[in-house]
PDB file as gemmi writes it, atoms N, CA and C in Angstrom:
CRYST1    1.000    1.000    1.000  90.00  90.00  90.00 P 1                      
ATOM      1  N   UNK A   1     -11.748   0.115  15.807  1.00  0.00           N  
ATOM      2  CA  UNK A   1     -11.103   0.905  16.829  1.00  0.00           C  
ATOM      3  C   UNK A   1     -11.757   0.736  18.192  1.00  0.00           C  
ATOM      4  N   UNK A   2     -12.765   0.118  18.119  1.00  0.00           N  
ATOM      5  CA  UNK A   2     -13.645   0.209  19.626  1.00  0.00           C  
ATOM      6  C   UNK A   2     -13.169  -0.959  20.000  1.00  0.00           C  
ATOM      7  N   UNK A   3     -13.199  -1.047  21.796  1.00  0.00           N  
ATOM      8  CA  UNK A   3     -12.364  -2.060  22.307  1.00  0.00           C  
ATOM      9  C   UNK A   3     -11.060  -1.398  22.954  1.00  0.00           C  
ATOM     10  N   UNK A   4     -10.827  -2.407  23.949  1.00  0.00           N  
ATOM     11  CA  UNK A   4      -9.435  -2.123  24.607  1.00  0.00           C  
ATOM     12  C   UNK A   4      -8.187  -2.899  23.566  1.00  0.00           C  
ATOM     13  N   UNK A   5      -8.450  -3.871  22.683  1.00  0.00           N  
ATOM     14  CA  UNK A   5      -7.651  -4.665  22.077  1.00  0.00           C  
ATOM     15  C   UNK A   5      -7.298  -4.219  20.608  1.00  0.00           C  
ATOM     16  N   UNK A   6      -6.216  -3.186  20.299  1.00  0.00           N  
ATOM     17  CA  UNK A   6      -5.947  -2.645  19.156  1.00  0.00           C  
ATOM     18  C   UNK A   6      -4.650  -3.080  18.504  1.00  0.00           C  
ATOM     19  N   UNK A   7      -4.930  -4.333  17.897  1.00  0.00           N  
ATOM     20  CA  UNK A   7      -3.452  -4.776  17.693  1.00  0.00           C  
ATOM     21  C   UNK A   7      -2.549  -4.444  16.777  1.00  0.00           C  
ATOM     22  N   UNK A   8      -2.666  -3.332  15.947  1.00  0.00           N  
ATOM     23  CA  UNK A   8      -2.439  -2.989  15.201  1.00  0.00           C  
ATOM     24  C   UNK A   8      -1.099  -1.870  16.002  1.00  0.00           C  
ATOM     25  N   UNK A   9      -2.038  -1.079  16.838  1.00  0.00           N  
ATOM     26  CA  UNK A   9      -1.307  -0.451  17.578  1.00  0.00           C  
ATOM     27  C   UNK A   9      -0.291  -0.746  18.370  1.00  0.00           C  
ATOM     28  N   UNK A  10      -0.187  -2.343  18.705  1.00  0.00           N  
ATOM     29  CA  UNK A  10       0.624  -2.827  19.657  1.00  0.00           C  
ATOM     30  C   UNK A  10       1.593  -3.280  18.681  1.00  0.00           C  
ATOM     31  N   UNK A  11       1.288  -3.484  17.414  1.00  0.00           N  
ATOM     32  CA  UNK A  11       2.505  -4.025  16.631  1.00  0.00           C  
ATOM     33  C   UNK A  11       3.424  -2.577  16.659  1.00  0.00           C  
ATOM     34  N   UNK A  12       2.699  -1.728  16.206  1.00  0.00           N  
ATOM     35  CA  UNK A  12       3.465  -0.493  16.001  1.00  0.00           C  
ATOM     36  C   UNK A  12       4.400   0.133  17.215  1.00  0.00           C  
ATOM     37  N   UNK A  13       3.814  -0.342  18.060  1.00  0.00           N  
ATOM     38  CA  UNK A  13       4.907   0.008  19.617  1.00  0.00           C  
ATOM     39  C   UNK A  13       6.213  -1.173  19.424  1.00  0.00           C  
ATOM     40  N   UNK A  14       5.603  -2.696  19.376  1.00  0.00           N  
ATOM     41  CA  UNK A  14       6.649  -3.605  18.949  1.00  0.00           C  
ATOM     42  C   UNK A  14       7.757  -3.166  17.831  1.00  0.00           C  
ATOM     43  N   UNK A  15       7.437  -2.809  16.641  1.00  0.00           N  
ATOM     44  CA  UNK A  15       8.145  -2.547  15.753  1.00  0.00           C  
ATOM     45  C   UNK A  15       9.260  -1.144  16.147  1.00  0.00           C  
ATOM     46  N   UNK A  16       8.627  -0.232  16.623  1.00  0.00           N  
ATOM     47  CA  UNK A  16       8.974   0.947  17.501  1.00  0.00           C  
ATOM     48  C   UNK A  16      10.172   0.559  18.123  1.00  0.00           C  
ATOM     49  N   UNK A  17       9.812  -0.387  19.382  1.00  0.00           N  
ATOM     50  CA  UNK A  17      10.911  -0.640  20.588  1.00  0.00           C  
ATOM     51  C   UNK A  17      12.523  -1.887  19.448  1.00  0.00           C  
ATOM     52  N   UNK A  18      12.021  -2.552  18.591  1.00  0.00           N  
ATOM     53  CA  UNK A  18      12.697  -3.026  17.976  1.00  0.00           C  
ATOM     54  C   UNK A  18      14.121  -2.101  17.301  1.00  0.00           C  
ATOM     55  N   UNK A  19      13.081  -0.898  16.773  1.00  0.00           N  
ATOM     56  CA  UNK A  19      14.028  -0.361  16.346  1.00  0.00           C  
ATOM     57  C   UNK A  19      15.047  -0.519  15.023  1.00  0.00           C  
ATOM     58  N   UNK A  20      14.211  -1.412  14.021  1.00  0.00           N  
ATOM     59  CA  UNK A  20      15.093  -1.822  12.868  1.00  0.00           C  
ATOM     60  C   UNK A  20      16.249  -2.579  13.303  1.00  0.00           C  
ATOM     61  N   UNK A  21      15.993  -3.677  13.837  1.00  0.00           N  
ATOM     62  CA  UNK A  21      17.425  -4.275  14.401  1.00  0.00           C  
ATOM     63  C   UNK A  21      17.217  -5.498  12.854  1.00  0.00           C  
ATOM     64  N   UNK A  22      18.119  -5.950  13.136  1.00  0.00           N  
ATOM     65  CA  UNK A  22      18.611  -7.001  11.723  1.00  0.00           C  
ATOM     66  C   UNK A  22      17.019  -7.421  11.430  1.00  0.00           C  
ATOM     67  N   UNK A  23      16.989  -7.521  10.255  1.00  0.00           N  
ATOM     68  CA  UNK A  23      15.553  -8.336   9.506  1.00  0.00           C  
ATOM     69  C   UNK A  23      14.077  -7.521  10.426  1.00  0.00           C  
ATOM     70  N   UNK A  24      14.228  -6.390  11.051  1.00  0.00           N  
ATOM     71  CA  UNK A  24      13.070  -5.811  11.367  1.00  0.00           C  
ATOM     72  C   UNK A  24      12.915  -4.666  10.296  1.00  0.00           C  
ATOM     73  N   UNK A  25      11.588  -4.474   9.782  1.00  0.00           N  
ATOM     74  CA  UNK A  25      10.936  -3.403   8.933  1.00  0.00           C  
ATOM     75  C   UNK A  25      10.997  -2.250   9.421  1.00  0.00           C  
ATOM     76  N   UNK A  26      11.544  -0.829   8.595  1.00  0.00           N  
ATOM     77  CA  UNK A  26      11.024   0.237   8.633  1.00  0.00           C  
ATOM     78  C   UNK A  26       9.670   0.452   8.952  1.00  0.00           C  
ATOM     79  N   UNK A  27       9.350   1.103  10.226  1.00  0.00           N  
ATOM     80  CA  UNK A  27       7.726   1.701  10.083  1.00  0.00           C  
ATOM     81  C   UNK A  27       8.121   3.033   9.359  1.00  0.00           C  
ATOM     82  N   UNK A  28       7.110   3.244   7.979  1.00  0.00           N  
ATOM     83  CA  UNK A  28       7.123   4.283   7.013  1.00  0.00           C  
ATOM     84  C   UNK A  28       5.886   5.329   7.693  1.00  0.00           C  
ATOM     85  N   UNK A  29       4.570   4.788   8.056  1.00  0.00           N  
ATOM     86  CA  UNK A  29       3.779   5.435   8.646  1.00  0.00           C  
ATOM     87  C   UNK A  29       2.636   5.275   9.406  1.00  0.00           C  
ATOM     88  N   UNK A  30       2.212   5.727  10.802  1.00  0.00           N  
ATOM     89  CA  UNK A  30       1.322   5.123  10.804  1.00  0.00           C  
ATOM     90  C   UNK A  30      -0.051   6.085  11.224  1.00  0.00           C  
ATOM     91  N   UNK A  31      -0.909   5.812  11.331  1.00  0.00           N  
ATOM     92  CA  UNK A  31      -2.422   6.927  11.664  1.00  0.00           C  
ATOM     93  C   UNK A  31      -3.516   6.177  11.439  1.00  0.00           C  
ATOM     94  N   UNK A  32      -4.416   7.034  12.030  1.00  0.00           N  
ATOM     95  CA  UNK A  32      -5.989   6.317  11.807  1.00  0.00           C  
ATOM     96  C   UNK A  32      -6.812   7.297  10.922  1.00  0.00           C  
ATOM     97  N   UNK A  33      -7.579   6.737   9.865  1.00  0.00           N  
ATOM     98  CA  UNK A  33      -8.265   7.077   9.326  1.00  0.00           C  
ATOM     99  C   UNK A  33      -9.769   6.468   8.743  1.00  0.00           C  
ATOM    100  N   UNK A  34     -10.635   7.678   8.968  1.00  0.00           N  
ATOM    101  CA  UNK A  34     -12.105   6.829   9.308  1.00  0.00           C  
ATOM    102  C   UNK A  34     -12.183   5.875   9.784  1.00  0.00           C  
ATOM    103  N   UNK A  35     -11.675   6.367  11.245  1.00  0.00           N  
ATOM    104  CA  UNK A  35     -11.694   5.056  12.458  1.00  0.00           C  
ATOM    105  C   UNK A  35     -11.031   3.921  12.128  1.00  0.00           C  
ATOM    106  N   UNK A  36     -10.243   3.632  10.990  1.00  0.00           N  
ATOM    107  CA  UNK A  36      -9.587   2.631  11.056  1.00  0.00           C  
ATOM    108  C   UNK A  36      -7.832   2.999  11.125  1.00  0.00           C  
ATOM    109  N   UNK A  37      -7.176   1.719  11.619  1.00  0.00           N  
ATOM    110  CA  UNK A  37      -5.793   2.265  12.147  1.00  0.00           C  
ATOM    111  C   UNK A  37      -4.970   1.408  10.720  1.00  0.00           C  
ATOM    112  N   UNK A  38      -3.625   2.059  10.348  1.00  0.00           N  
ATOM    113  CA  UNK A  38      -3.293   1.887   9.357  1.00  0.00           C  
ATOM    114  C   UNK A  38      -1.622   2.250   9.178  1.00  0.00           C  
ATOM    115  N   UNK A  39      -1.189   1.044   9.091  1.00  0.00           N  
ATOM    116  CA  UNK A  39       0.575   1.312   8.898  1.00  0.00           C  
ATOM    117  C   UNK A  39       1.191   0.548   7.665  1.00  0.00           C  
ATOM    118  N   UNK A  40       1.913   1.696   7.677  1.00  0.00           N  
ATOM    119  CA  UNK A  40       3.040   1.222   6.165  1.00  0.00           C  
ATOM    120  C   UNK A  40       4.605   0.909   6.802  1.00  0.00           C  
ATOM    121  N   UNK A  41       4.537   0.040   6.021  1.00  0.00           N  
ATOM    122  CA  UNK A  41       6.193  -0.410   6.502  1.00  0.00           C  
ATOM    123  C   UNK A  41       7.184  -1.051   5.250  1.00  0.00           C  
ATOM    124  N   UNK A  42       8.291  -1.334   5.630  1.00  0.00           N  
ATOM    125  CA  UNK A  42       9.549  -1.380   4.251  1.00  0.00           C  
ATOM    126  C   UNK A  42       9.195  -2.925   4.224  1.00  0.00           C  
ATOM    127  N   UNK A  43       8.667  -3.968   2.903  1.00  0.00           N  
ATOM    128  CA  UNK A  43       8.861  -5.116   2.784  1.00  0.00           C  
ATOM    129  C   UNK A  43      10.254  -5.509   2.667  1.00  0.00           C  
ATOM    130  N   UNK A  44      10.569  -6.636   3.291  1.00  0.00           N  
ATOM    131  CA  UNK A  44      11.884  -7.171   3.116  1.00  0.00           C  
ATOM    132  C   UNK A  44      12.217  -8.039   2.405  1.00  0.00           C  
ATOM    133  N   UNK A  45      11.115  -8.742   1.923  1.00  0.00           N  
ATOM    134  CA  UNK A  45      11.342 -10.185   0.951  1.00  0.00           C  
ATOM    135  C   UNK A  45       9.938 -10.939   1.372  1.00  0.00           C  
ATOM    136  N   UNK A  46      10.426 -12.146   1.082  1.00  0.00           N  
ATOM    137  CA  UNK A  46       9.053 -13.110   1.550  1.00  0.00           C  
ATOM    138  C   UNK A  46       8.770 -13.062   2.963  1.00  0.00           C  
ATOM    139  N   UNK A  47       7.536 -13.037   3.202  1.00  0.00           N  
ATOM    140  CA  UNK A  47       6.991 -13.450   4.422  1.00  0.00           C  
ATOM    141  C   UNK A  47       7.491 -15.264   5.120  1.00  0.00           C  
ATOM    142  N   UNK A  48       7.632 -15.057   6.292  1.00  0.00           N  
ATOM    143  CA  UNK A  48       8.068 -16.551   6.680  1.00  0.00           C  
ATOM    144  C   UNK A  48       6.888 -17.475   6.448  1.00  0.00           C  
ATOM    145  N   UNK A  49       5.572 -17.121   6.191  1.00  0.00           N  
ATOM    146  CA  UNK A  49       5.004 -18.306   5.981  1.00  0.00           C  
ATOM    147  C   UNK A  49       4.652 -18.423   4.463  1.00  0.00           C  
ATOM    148  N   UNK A  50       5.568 -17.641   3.638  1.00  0.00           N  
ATOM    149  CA  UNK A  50       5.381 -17.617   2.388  1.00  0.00           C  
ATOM    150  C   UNK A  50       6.965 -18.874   1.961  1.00  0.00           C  
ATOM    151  N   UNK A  51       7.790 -18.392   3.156  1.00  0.00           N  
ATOM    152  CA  UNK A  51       9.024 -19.260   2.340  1.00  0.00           C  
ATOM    153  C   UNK A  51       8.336 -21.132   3.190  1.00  0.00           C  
ATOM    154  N   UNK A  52       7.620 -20.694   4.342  1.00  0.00           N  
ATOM    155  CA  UNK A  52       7.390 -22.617   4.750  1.00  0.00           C  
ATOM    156  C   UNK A  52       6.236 -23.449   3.923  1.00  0.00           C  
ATOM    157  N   UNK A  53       5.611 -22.179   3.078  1.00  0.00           N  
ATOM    158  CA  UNK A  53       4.819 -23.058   1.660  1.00  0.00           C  
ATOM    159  C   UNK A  53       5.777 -23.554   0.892  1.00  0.00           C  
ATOM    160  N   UNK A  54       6.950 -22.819   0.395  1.00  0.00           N  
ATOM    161  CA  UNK A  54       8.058 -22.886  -0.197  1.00  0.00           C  
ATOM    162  C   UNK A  54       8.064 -24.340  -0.014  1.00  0.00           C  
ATOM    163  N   UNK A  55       9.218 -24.481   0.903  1.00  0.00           N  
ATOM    164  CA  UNK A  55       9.492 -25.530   2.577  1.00  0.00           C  
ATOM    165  C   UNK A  55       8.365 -26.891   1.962  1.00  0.00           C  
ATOM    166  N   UNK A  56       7.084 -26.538   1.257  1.00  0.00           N  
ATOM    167  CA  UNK A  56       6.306 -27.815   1.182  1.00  0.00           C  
ATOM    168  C   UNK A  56       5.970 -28.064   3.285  1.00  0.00           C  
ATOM    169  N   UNK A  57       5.644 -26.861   3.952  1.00  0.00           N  
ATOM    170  CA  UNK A  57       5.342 -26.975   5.410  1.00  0.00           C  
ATOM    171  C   UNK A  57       5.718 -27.500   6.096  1.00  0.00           C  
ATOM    172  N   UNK A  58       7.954 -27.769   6.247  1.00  0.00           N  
ATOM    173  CA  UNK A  58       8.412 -28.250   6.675  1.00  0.00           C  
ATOM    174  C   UNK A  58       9.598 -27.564   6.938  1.00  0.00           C  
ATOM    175  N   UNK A  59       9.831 -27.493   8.443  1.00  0.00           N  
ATOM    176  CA  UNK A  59      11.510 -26.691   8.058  1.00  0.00           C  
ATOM    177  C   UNK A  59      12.505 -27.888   8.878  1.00  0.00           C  
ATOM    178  N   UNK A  60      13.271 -27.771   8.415  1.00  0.00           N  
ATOM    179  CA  UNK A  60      14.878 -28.517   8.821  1.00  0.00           C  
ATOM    180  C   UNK A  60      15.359 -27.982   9.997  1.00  0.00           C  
ATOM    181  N   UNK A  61      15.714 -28.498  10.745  1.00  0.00           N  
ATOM    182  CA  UNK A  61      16.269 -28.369  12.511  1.00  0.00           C  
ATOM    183  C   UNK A  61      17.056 -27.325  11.904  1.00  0.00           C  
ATOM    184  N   UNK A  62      17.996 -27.374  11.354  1.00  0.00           N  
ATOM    185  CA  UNK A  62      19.025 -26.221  10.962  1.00  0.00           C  
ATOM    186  C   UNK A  62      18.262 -24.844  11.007  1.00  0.00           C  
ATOM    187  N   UNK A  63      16.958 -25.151  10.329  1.00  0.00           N  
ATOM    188  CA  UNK A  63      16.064 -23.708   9.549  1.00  0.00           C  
ATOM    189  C   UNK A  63      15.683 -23.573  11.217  1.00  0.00           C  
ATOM    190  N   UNK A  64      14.910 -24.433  11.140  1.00  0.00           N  
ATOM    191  CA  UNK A  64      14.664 -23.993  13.029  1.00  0.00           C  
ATOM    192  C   UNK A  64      15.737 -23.313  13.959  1.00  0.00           C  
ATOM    193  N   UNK A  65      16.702 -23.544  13.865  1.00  0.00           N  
ATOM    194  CA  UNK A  65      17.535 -23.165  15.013  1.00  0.00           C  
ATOM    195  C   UNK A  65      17.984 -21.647  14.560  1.00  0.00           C  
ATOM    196  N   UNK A  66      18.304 -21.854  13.608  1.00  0.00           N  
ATOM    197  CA  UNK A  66      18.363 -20.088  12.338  1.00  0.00           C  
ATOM    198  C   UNK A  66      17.726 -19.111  12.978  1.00  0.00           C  
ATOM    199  N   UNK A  67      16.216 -19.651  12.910  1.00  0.00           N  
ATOM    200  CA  UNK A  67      15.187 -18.345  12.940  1.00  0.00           C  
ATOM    201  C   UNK A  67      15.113 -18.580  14.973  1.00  0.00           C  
ATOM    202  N   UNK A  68      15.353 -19.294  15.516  1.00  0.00           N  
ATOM    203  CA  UNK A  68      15.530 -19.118  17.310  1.00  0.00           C  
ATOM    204  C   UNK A  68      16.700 -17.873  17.282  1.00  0.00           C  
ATOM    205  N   UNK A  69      17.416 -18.805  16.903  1.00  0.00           N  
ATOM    206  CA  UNK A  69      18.664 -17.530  17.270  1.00  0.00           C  
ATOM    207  C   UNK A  69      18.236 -16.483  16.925  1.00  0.00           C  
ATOM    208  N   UNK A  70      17.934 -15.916  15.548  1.00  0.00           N  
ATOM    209  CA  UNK A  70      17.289 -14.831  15.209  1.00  0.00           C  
ATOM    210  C   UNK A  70      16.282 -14.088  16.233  1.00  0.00           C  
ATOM    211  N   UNK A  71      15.311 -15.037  16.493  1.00  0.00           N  
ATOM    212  CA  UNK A  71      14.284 -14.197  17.252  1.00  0.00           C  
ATOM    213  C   UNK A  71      14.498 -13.690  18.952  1.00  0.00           C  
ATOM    214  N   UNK A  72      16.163 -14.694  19.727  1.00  0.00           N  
ATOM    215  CA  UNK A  72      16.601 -14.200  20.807  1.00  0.00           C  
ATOM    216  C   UNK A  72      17.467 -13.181  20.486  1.00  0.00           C  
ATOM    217  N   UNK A  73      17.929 -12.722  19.504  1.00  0.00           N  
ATOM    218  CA  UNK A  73      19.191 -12.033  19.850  1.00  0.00           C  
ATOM    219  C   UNK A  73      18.188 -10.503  19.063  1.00  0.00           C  
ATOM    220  N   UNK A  74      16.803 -10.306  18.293  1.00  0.00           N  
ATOM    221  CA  UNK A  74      15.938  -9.664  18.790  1.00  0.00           C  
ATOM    222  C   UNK A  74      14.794  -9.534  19.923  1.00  0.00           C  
ATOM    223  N   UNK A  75      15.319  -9.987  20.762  1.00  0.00           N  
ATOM    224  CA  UNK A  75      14.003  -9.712  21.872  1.00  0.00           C  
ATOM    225  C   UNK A  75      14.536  -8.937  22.908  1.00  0.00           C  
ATOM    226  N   UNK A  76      15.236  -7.908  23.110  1.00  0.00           N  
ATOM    227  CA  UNK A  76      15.532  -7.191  23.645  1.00  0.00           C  
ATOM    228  C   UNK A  76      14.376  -5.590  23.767  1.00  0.00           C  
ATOM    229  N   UNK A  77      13.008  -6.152  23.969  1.00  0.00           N  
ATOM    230  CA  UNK A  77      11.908  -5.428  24.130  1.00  0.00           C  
ATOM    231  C   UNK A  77      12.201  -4.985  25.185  1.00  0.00           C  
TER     232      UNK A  77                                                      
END                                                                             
């Protein structure tokens, strides 16, 4: 917790301003305890760097362009 750099906290504002828009997680909860900061959130499936092990650490222009679109039409931070 010491430090200006709490990133934990900044995810939780990110996730916040998101707002559960398509493929964003429920924040279930979040708080600090014995100085450490600590959030629960709704899993959705695999993690993306769980499906590009999958992938053999390769994605297809198609897969690429998928997850762009995806990540512009959430960035409305």
């Amino acid at each position: 917790m010491e430090g200006k750099n709490h990133s934990l906290d900044h995810e939780f504002e990110i996730y916040t301003k998101l707002n559960r828009g398509l493929g964003i997680p429920r924040v279930r909860s979040f708080s600090t305890e014995a100085g450490f900061n600590a959030m629960a959130i709704d899993r959705l499936g695999l993690s993306l760097d769980d499906i590009f092990i999958r992938c053999r650490f390769q994605f297809s222009t198609n897969t690429v362009l998928l997850l762009a679109k995806q990540l512009v039409s959430n960035s409305d931070l």
